[in-house]
C-alpha positions as CSV (number, residue, x, y, z in Angstrom):
1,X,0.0,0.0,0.0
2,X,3.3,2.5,0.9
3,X,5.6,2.9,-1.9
4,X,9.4,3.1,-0.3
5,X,10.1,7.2,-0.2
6,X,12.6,8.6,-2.6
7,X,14.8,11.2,-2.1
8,X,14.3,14.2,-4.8
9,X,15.7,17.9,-5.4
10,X,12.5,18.7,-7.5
11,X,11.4,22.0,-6.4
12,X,8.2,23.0,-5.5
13,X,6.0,25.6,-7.0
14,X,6.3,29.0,-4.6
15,X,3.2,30.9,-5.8
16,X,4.6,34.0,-4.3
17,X,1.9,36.3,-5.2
18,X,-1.1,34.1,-4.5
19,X,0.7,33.0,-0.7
20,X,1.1,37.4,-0.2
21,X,-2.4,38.1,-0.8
22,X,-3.6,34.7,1.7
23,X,-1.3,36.0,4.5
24,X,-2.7,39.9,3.4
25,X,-6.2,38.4,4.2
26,X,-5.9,37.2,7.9
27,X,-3.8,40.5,9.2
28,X,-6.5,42.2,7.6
29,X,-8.7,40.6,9.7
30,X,-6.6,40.6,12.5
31,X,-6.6,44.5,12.1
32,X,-10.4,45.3,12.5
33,X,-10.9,42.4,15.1
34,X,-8.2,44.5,17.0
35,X,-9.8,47.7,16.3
36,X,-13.6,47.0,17.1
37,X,-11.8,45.3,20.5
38,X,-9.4,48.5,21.9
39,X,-12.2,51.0,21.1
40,X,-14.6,49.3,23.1
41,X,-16.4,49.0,19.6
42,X,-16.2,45.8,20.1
43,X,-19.3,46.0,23.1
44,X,-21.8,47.3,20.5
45,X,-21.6,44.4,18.4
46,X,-22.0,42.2,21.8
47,X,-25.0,44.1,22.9
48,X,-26.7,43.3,19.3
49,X,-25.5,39.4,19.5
50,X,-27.5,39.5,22.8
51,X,-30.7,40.9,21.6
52,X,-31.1,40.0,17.9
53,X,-29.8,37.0,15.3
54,X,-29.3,37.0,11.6
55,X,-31.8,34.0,10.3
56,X,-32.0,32.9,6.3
57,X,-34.9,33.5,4.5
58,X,-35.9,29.6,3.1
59,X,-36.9,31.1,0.1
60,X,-34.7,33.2,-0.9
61,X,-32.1,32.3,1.2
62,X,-31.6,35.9,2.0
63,X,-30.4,36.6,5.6
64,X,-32.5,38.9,7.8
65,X,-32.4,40.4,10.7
66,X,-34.4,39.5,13.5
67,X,-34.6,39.8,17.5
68,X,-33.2,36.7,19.6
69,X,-36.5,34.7,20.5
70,X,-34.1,32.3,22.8
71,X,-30.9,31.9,24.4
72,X,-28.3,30.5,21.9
73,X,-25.4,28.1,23.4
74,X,-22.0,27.9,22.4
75,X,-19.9,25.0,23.2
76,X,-15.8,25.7,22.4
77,X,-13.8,23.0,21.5
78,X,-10.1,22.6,22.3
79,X,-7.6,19.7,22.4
80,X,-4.6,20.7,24.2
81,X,-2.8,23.8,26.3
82,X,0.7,23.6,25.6
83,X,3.1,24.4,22.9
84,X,5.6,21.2,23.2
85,X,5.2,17.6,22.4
86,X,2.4,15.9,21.0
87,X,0.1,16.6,20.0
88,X,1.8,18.1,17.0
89,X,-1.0,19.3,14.8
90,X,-2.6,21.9,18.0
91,X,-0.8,23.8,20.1
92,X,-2.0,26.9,22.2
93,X,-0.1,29.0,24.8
94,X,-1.6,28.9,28.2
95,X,-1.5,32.4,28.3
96,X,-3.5,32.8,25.6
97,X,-6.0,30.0,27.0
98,X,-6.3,32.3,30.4
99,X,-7.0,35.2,28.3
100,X,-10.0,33.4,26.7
101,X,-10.9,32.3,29.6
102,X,-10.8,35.4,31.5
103,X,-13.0,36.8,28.4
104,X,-15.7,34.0,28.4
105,X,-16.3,34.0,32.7
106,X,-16.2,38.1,32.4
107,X,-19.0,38.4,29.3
108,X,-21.3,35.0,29.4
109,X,-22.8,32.8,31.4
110,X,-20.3,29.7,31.4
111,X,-22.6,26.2,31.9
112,X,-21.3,23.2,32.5
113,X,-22.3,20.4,29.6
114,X,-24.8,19.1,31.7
115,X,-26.7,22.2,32.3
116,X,-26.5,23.5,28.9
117,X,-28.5,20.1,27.8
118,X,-30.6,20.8,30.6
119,X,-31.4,23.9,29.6
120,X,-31.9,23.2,26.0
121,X,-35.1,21.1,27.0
122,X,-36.0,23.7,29.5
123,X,-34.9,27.2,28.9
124,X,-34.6,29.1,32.2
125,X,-32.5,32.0,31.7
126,X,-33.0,34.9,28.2
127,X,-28.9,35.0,28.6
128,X,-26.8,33.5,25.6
129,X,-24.1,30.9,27.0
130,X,-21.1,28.7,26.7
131,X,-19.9,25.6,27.8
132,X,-16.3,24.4,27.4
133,X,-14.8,21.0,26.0
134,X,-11.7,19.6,25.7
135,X,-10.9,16.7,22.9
136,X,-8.2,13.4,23.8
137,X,-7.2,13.6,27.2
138,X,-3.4,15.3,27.0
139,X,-1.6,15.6,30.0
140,X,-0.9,19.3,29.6
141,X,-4.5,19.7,30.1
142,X,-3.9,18.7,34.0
143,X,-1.1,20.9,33.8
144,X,-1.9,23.9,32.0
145,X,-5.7,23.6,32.0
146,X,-6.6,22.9,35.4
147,X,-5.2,26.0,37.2
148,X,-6.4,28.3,34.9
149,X,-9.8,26.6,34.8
150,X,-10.1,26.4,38.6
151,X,-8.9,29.9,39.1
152,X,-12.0,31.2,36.8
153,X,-14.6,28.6,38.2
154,X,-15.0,27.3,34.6
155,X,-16.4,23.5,34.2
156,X,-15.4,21.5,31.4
157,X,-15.7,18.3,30.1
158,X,-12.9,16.4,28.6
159,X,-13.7,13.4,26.0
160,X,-11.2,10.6,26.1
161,X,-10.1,7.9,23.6
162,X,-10.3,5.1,26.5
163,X,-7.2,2.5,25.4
164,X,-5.4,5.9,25.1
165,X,-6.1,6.5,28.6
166,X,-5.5,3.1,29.6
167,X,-2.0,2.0,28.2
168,X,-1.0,5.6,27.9
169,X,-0.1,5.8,23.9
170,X,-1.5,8.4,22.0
171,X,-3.8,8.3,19.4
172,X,-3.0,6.6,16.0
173,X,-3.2,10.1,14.2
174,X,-1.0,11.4,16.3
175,X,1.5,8.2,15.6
176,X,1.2,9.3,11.8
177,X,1.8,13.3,12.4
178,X,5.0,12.3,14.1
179,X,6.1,9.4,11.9
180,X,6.0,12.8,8.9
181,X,7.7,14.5,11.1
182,X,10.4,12.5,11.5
183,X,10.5,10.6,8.3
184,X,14.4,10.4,6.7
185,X,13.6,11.6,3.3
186,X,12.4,14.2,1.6
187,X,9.6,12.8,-0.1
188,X,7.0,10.0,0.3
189,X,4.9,8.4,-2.4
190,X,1.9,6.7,-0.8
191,X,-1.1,5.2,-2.5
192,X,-4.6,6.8,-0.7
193,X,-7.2,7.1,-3.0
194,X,-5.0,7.2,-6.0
195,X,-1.1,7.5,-6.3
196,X,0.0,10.2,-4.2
197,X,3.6,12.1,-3.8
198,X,4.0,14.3,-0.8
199,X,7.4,16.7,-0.3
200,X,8.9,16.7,2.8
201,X,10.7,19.9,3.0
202,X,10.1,21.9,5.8
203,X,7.9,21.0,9.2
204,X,4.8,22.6,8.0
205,X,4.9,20.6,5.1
206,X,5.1,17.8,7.1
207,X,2.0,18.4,9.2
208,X,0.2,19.4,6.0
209,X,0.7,15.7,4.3
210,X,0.0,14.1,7.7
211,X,-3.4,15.6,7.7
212,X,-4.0,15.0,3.9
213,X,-3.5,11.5,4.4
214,X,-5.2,11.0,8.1
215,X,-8.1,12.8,6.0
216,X,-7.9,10.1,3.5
217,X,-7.8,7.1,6.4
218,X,-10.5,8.6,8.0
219,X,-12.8,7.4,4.9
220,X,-12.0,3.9,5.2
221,X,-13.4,1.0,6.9
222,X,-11.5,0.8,10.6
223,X,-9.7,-2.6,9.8
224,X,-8.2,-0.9,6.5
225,X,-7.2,1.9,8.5
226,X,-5.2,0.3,10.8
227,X,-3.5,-1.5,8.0
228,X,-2.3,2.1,6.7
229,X,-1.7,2.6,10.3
230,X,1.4,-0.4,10.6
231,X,2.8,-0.3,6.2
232,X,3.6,3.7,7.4
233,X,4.8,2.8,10.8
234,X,6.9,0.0,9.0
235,X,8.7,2.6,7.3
236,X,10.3,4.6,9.9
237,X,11.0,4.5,13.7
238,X,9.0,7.0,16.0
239,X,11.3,8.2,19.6
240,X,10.0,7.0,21.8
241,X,10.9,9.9,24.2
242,X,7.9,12.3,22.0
243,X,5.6,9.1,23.0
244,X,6.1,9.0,26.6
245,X,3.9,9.9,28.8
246,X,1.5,12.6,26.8
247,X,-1.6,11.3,28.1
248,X,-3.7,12.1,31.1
249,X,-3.3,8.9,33.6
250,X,-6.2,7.7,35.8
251,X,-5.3,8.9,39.0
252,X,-4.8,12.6,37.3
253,X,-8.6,12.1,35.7
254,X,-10.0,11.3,39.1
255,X,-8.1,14.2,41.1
256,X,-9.7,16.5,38.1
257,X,-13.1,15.2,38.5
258,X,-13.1,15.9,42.1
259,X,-12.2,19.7,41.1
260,X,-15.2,19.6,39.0
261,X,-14.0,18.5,36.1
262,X,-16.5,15.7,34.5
263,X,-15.0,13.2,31.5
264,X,-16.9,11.9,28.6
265,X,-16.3,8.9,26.2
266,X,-14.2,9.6,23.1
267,X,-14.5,6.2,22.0
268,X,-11.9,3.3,22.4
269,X,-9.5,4.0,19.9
270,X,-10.8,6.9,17.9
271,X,-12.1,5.8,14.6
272,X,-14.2,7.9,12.5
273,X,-17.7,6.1,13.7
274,X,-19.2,6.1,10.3
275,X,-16.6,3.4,9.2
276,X,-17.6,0.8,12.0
277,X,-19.9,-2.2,12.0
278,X,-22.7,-2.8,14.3
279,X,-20.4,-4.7,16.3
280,X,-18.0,-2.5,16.6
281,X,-20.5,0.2,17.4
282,X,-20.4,-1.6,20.2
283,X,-17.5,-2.0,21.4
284,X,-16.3,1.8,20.4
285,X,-18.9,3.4,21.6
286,X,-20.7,0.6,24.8
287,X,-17.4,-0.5,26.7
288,X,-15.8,3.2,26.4
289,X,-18.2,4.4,28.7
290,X,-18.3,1.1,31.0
291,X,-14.7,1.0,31.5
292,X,-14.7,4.8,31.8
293,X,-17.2,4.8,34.3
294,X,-15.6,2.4,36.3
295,X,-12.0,4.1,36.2
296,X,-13.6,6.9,37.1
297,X,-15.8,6.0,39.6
298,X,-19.3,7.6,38.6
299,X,-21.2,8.7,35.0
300,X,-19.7,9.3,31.8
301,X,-22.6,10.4,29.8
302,X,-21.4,12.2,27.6
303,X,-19.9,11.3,24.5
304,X,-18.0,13.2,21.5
305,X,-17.5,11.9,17.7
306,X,-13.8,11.7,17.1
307,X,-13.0,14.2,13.9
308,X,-16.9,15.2,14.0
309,X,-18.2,15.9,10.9
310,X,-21.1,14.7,9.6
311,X,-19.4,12.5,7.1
312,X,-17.0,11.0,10.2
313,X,-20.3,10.8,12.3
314,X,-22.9,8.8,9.8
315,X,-26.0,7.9,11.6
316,X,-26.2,4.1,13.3
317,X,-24.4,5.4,16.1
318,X,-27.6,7.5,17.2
319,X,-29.6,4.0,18.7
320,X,-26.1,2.6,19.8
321,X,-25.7,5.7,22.0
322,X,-29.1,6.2,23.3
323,X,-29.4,2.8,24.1
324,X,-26.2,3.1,26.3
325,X,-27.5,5.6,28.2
326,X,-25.5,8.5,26.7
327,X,-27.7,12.4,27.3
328,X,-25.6,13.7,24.6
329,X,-23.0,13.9,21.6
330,X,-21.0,16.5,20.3
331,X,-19.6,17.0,16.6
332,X,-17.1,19.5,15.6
333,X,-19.9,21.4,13.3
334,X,-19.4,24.9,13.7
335,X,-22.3,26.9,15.1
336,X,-24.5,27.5,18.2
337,X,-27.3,25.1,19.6
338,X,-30.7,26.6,20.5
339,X,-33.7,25.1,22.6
340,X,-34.8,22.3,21.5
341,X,-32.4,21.1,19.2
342,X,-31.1,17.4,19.2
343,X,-28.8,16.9,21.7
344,X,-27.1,14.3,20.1
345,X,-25.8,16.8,17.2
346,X,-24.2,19.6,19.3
347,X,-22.5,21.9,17.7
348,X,-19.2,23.0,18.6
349,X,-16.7,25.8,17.8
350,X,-12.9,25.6,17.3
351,X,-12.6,29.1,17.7
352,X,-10.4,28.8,20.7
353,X,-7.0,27.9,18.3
354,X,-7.0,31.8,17.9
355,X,-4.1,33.2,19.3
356,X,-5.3,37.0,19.0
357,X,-7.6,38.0,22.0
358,X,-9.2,40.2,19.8
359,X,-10.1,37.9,17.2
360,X,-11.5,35.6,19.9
361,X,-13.7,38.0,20.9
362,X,-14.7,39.0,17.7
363,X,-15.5,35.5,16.5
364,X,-17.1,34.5,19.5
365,X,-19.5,37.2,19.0
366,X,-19.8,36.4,14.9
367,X,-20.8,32.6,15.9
368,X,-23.6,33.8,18.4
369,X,-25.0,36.5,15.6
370,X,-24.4,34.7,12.9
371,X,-27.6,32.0,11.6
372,X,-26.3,28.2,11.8
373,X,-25.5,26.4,8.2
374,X,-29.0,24.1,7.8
375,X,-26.6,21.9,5.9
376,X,-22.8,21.7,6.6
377,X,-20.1,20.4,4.2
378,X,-19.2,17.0,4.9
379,X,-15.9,17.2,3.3
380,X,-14.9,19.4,5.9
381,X,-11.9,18.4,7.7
382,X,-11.7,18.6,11.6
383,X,-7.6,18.8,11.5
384,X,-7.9,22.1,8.7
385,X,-9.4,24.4,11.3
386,X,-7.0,23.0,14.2
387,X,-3.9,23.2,12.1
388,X,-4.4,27.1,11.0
389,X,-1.8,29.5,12.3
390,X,-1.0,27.3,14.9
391,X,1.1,25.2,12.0
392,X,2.7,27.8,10.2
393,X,4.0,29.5,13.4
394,X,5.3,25.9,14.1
395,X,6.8,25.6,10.8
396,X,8.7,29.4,11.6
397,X,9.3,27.9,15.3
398,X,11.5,25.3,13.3
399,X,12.6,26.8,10.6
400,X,14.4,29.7,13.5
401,X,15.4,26.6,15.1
402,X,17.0,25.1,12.4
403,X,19.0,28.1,11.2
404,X,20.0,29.2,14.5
């Protein structure tokens, strides 16, 4: 399935003028964000997020303007605090996490997940809100997290991949973003969906070919997957010392829960559900949240699809889960939830990899204004959004490093 990499001096197209204008567009951005935020202009667009919403027209498909009939809840999604280590395709300061932080206790009310699904069957406050969620269960979020969490009286939920937890190896994707990253040529020719070549050159292009071709895996049936998994692994040997102990452990899950932290099921090993048999179902989704609720000594009902889009997601899962007992199940769709809306499709926002405060705010404010797509892209991928800047200031990180 993996052709043996070649080494190759070809060079690769620069596109100078197309790569100006795309790094033009986000400090443009960055700009008015920062703007609207240090003038205080920033509180006007707040105060209309509170009290009105933009809706499409279904006929026309125009967007109106219209006053908020009900509270709208955003749910933020994060992986990791920390800039070191695995995992390598997210990374975000913990100062920056405080300062987001700081901004969501100060300007909304913050809900833990299982008030926000009880008060999306029973609305009891006018007040827009947000809950916080944290995706695989890295150590740094005991470390980093924690503090800054307990020190704003924010409660989160953290989803984990359970055999993660349990032997303490990370995920398989991560296994592939660090077997690119340290891969002794310069090129790799693999066979996905059709022949594919992917150049090696710098670190960013490294973490850009690991996430085209985890994209690819995440399409296949999970026994194919894993057969990907062990021809790339065959290739190359992973240190061991970027493998070591990245994880949270058990005894660090159960000292969070009793600081009001509460853990949900990520599945076992983090398949894209969609791809899994009945049987599998299962197992994936049934004795995650057994053995997670006997590690942890109390509930786990609360479950989140690994990658999260709908084509990752698929439907059979819905009976598996609500026949386990689950109350709910996030995606990694980006957009609010209202009243009444299915619990089992929450919406969540990766809005949180933004490193400007500015453009947190500003965004945060755009997602609870802004009317929800009625029918999100499929072909979205959950590792575009969480790469962003966050890669390319990696791929300077190392390229300083390099020539230093």
């Amino acid at each position: 399935m993996l052709a043996r990499a070649q080494k190759t001096d070809r060079p690769i197209p620069q596109g100078d003028a197309g790569k100006s204008e795309a790094r033009a567009r986000p400090a443009r951005r960055n700009a008015i964000a920062s703007g609207l935020y240090h003038t205080g202009a920033l509180r006007i667009i707040e105060a209309v997020a509170r009290r009105f919403e933009l809706k499409r027209n279904k006929r026309g498909g125009r967007v109106l303007v219209r006053r908020a009939a009900h509270p709208k809840f955003l749910v933020l999604c994060y992986h990791r605090i920390g800039t070191d280590g695995i995992p390598l395709f997210s990374e975000l300061p913990p100062d920056v996490f405080e300062a987001q932080m700081r901004y969501v206790r100060q300007r909304y009310r913050v809900l833990s997940l299982d008030q926000l699904c009880e008060e999306m069957d029973r609305p009891s406050h006018k007040e827009d809100a947000v809950a916080v969620t944290f995706d695989d269960g890295y150590r740094d979020l005991h470390t980093y997290a924690l503090p800054i969490l307990r020190k704003y009286q924010i409660p989160a939920t953290i989803y984990l991949p359970v055999v993660s937890i349990e032997t303490g190896q990370v995920p398989w994707y991560d296994r592939i973003f660090l077997a690119l990253k340290v891969f002794p040529k310069d090129e790799i020719k693999i066979v996905l969906d059709r022949p594919r070549s992917f150049r090696l050159d710098s670190y960013n292009v490294r973490l850009h070919a690991a996430a085209d071709i985890i994209q690819y895996l995440r399409t296949l049936p999970d026994a194919r997957r894993k057969e990907y998994c062990s021809s790339l692994e065959e290739q190359v040997t992973l240190p061991e010392d970027e493998l070591k102990d990245r994880m949270l452990s058990w005894d660090q899950i159960r000292s969070m829960g009793r600081d009001g932290i509460t853990f949900g099921s990520h599945t076992m090993t983090h398949p894209a559900v969609s791809q899994l048999t009945k049987s599998q179902l299962e197992i994936e989704l049934g004795e995650s949240k057994q053995m997670l609720e006997q590690r942890i000594g109390g509930l786990a009902v609360h479950f989140a699809y690994p990658f999260g889009k709908p084509a990752d997601c698929g439907t059979a899962a819905l009976p598996v889960l609500k026949g386990n007992g689950y109350r709910s199940a996030s995606t990694t769709v980006e957009g609010t939830n209202e009243p009444g809306d299915n619990a089992f499709e929450l919406r969540r926002s990766q809005v949180g990899n933004e490193r400007s405060i500015s453009m947190f705010a500003f965004k945060l404010n755009q997602l609870f204004l802004s009317p929800n797509s009625e029918n999100p892209r499929s072909s979205d991928a959950e590792l575009r959004p969480v790469l962003g800047e966050s890669v390319a200031e990696s791929g300077q990180k190392q390229a300083r490093a390099t020539n230093a």
